[in-house]
Each structure stands twice: as C-alpha cells, then as structure tokens.
N, C-alpha and C positions, 0 to 999 in steps of 0.2 A: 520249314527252312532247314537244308541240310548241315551237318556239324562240318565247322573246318577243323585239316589236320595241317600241321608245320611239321614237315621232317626236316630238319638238317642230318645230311649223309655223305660222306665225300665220295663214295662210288656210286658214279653217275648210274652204271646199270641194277645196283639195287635202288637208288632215288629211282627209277623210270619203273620200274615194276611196282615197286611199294604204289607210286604215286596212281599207276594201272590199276591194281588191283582195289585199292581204297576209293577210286573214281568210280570202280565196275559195282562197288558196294553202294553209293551213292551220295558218299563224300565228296568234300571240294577239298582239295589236298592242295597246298603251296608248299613246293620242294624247296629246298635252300639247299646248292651244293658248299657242304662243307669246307672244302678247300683253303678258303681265307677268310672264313667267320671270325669276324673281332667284334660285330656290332653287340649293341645291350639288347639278350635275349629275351628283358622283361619289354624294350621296345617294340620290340619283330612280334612279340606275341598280341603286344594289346593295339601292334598295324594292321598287324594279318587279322585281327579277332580271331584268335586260334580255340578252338574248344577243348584240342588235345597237341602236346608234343609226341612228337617220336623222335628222340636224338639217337647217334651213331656214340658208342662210349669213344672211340680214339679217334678225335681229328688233331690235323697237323696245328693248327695252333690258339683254338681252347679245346681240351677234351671236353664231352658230350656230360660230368659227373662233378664239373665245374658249373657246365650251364644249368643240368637238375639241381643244384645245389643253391646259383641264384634265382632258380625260376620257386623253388618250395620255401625259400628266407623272405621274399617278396609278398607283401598284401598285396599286392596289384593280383598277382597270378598262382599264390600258395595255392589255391584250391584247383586250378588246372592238372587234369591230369599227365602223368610224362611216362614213355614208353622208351627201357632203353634199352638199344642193340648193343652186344657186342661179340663178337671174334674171340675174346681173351674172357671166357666166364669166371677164370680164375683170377683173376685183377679184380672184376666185383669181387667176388666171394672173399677177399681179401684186405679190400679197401672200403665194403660198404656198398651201399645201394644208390648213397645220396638221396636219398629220399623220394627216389623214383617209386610210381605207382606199380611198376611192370619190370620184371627184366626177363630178356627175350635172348637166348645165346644163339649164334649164328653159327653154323648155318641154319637158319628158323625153318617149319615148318610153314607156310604159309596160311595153313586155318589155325594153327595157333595165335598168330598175328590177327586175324581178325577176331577170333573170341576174346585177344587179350583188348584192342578196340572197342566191344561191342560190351564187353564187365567193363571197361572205364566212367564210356555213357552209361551203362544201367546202375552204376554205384553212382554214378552223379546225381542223378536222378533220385535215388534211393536217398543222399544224400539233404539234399534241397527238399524233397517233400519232409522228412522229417525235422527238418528247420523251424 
C-alpha cells in the first residue's frame, strides 16, 4: 500500500509539481491549496489518512508553523511526520521549527525533497519496529 502525503501550499504551481514528482515516486499525494485553509489540520489529516505532511510556512490565513504546532500537540497525529517549506528561512531560524520533522528552504532542490520524504518513512519505520 503506497504512503499518503498532504501538502497544503498556496502556489498552485509548486502544489502541481510537488504533487508530480511525489506521484512519479509512487505516492498518493492530496494537495490542498492553501489559499483559504481554516479547516482543523488534525481533521484533514486523519480524512485523508495522511502518513506525512508537507506544509507551506506562510499562508494567507493560518501560517504552515501554526498547523506543525497543532498537528505535533495532537495524540491523534504527534507521531506524523511534517515537512516544512519556506521562502523566509530566516523567520524559521528565528521563531523555531514548530516542531517540524524537516525544514526545507525554497527555493528547494528537488532530490533534497525527496530524501527529506524517504528519512521521514525510514525513521518511521525505524521508529515503530523499536516500539
């Protein structure tokens, strides 16, 4: 069974590529354009059965360091890993990580993005068998 990924991203053409590339890996990718995200991220996640986030850090109206922050406070989904872009590395490096598993500064490399994907699943992994 292939892992899902949940991006929320408010640029439609990095959502379509990410979603591309993660598909051509053999993911099932459910994009959410960021835009007017207000829903409860712990919902979307355990709709979608997400196995990994990738948030956008600045959307219009919750930033992406909001949602890592209720999706890692959450038992529902603390053990989900979250992958998180952004544009401004220096707002992270400033404010914290949020408890993101990954941070990824844009403009990314795109096999960086996928190794940062493929260490989320293998620590998960890593994770669980030593449970």
């Amino acid at each position: 069974m292939s892992k899902r990924i949940l991006i929320v991203e408010d640029d439609e053409g990095i959502l379509n590529l990410l979603k591309e590339v993660l598909e051509k890996e053999g993911f099932e990718v459910i994009g959410l354009a960021g835009l007017n995200y207000t829903e409860s991220i712990i919902k979307t996640i355990g709709k979608q059965k997400a196995d990994l986030v990738i948030l956008d850090f600045l959307l219009p109206v919750r930033n992406g360091g909001e949602l890592c922050h209720e999706i890692k406070r959450s038992p529902l989904t603390a053990l989900v890993p979250v992958i998180m872009l952004s544009a401004f590395p220096r707002v992270i490096q400033s404010l914290g990580n949020y408890g993101a598993d990954v941070f990824i500064a844009k403009p990314f490399d795109i096999h960086e993005l996928l190794n940062a994907v493929h260490s989320c699943f293998d620590d998960n992994l890593a994770a669980l068998a030593g449970s």
